[in-house]
N, C-alpha and C positions, 0 to 999 in steps of 0.2 A: 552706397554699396550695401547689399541687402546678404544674408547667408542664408541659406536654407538646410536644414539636415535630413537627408533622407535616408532610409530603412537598406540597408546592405544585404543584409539576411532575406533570404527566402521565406513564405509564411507558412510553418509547419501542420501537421496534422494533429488535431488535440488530443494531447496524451491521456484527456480522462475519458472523453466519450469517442474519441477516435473520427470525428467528422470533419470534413473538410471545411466549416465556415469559419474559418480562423481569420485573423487581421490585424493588422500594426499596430496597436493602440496607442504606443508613446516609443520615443528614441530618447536616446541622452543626448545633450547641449554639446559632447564634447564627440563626434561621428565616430559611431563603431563600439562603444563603450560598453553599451545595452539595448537593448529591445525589449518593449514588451508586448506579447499577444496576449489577444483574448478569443475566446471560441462565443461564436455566436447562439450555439445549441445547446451548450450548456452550462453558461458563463462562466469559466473558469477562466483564469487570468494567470500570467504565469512569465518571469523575467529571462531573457536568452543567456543570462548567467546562473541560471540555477544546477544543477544537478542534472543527470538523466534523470531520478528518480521520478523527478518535476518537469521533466520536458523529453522526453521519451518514450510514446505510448509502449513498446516493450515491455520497458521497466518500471512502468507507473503501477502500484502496488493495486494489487488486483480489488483487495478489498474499499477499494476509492473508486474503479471506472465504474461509468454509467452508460447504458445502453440507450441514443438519444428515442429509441420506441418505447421504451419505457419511463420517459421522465414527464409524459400526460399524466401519469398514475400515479408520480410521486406525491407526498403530503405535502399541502400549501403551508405553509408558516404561519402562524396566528399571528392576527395586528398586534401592536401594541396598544394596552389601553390608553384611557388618555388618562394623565396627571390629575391628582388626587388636591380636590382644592384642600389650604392649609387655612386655617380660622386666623380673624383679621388680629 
């Protein structure tokens, strides 16, 4: 006897850049509990329990969304260096 838990929730629109590549990324073990999406355009990740503030493009706080034609233009992150040998 096998279970499977599958996504009951619809996949919404992302609340931070507002694009439709969103997708189910995880369920909870227990069906219905939680979801979690993630937007493909601008990885944001985000739990079907959270707030509107957080799942709401509405209400997602202005100073957070991103415009996904503008996110070629954003700054890359710098690598992290590599570890600093320590003397023997």
């Amino acid at each position: 006897m096998s279970t499977t838990t599958t996504p009951a929730a619809t996949v919404p629109v992302c609340p931070r850049c507002r694009s439709n590549t969103t997708e189910v990324r995880s369920v909870s073990p227990v069906a219905g509990v939680w979801t979690v999406f993630g937007c493909d355009t601008c990885f944001y990740t985000w739990r079907s329990t959270e707030g509107e503030q957080n799942t709401n493009p509405d209400k997602y706080p202005e100073v957070f969304r991103l415009e996904p034609q503008n996110l070629p233009k954003l700054q890359v992150a710098p690598s992290i260096p590599p570890l600093r040998q320590t003397k023997p």
